[in-house]
C-alpha positions, 0 to 999 in steps of 0.5 A: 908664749911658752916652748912648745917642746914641754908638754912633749917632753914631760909626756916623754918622760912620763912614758918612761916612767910608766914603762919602768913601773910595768917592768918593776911589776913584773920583775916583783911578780916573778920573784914571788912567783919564784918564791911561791915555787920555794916554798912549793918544793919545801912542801915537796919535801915536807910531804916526802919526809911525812911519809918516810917518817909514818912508814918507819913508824910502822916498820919501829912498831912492826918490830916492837909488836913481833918482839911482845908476840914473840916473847909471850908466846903468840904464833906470829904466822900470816894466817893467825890473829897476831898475823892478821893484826900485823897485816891490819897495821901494815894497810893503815900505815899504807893508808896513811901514807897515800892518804898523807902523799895525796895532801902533799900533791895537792899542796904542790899543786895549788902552789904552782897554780899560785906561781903561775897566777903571779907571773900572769898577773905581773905580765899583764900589769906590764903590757897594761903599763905599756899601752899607757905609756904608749898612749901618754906618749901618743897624747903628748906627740898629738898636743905637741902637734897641736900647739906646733899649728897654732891650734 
């Protein structure tokens, strides 16, 4: 006859191995999730240096423009035609940049979503490793008293 203890000891560690894997799961799920929220503040960055550089673009072209205008002649006073272009370049650039800011914001957005998911989904996979390694081991006390009485 063999030693009734096996079956428990097996299921013992079995349970334990489920209880590493739910925490390797989840430890896995936080560092992607700690590496999507990286490459979410890369975007913050990407997004803050899109705007910094279409608003020095404006500003190099603002300066070229208002030399030619200047040099050639043109009045480059708010209420003429040089100063209505002016003031047309300067709500495009505006434009762009809320436009550009918004994508940025959005990005961001959508990658903190992503973080989140993850780490959910690793919480979830440990509390699922968890209840198995609780029901393993409820099985293998069950089989263990089983074959204790002589069943």
């Amino acid at each position: 006859m063999s030693n009734p203890l096996i079956p428990l000891i097996f299921s013992t560690i079995s349970s334990g191995m489920q209880a590493r894997s739910g925490a390797a799961a989840k430890a896995a799920a936080d560092l992607d999730a700690f590496n999507i929220e990286t490459q979410r503040e890369v975007s913050k960055a990407e997004a803050l240096q899109r705007h910094n550089d279409r608003l020095e673009q404006y500003r190099a072209n603002t300066r070229a423009n208002v030399a030619v205008f200047f040099a050639s002649g043109a009045d480059v006073r708010p209420d003429k035609s040089v100063g209505a272009f002016l003031n047309r370049q300067q709500e495009i650039a505006t434009q762009d940049t809320k436009r550009s800011d918004l994508m940025g914001f959005f990005e961001q957005m959508k990658l903190t979503q992503q973080a989140t998911a993850t780490r959910v989904e690793g919480r979830a996979r440990q509390q699922a490793a968890m209840i198995g390694a609780f029901t393993t081991m409820a099985q293998g006390i069950a089989d263990y008293q089983d074959t204790k009485g002589g069943k």
